[in-house]
N, C-alpha and C positions, 0 to 999 in steps of 0.2 A: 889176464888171469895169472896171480900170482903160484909160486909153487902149491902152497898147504893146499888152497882153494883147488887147484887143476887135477893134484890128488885124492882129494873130495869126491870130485866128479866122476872120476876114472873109477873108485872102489862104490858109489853109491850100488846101491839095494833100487833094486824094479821099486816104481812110484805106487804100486801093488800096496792097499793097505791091509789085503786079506779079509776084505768082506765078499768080493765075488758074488755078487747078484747081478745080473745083466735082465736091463731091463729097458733103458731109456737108449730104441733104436739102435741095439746090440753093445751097447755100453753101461761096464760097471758103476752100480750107485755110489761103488767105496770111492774110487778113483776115476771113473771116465773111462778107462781105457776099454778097448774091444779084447777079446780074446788072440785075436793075429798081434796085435801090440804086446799084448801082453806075453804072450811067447817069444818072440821077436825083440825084447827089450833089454837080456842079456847081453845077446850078440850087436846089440847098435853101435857099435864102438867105441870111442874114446873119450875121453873129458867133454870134449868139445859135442860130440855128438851125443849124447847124454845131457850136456846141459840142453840143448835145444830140444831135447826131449822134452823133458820138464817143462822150459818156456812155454812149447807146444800146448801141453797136458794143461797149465794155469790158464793159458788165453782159451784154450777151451773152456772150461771150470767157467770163465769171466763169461764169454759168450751166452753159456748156458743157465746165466743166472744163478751160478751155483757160488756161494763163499766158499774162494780158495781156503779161508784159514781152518776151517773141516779137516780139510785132507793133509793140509798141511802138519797140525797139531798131530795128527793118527801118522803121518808120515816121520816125524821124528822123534813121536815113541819106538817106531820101527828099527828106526838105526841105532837108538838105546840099547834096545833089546836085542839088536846085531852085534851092538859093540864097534859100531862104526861114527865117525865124524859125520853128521848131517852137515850136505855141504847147502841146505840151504840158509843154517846158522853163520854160517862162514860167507855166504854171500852178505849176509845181514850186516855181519861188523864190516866187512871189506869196503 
């Protein structure tokens, strides 16, 4: 993981796309995630532990029959709207 990319990861925004309906076996409709995740998604640490978030969060998405690119698309209106580098654009060119 190159620099730009590694500080992508480090400054990313919760995978939270701010729909918050928990429905599918205590999982949000916008994004999957539980509410313990979702608290807990700040503090997960670093680049590295952040990216495997996300991985996490998409092989779920895959699992559950859901199109990652949903969440995805609502995910980097998010970091628009932050003012932040979506590093999953930067994964894309990388």
């Amino acid at each position: 993981m190159d620099d730009p990319i590694r500080q992508a990861w480090a400054a990313a925004p919760s995978p939270c796309v701010d729909v918050c309906k928990y429905k599918r076996q205590g999982r949000c409709v916008g994004c999957s995630m539980t509410k313990l995740e979702k608290d807990t998604f700040p503090a997960s640490g670093g680049a590295e532990a952040k990216r495997a978030f996300f991985e996490a969060l998409l092989a779920r998405l895959q699992a559950e029959h859901k199109n990652p690119a949903f969440w995805a698309i609502a995910y980097r209106r998010k970091c628009e709207r932050e003012g932040v580098p979506c590093p999953l654009d930067l994964e894309d060119a990388g």
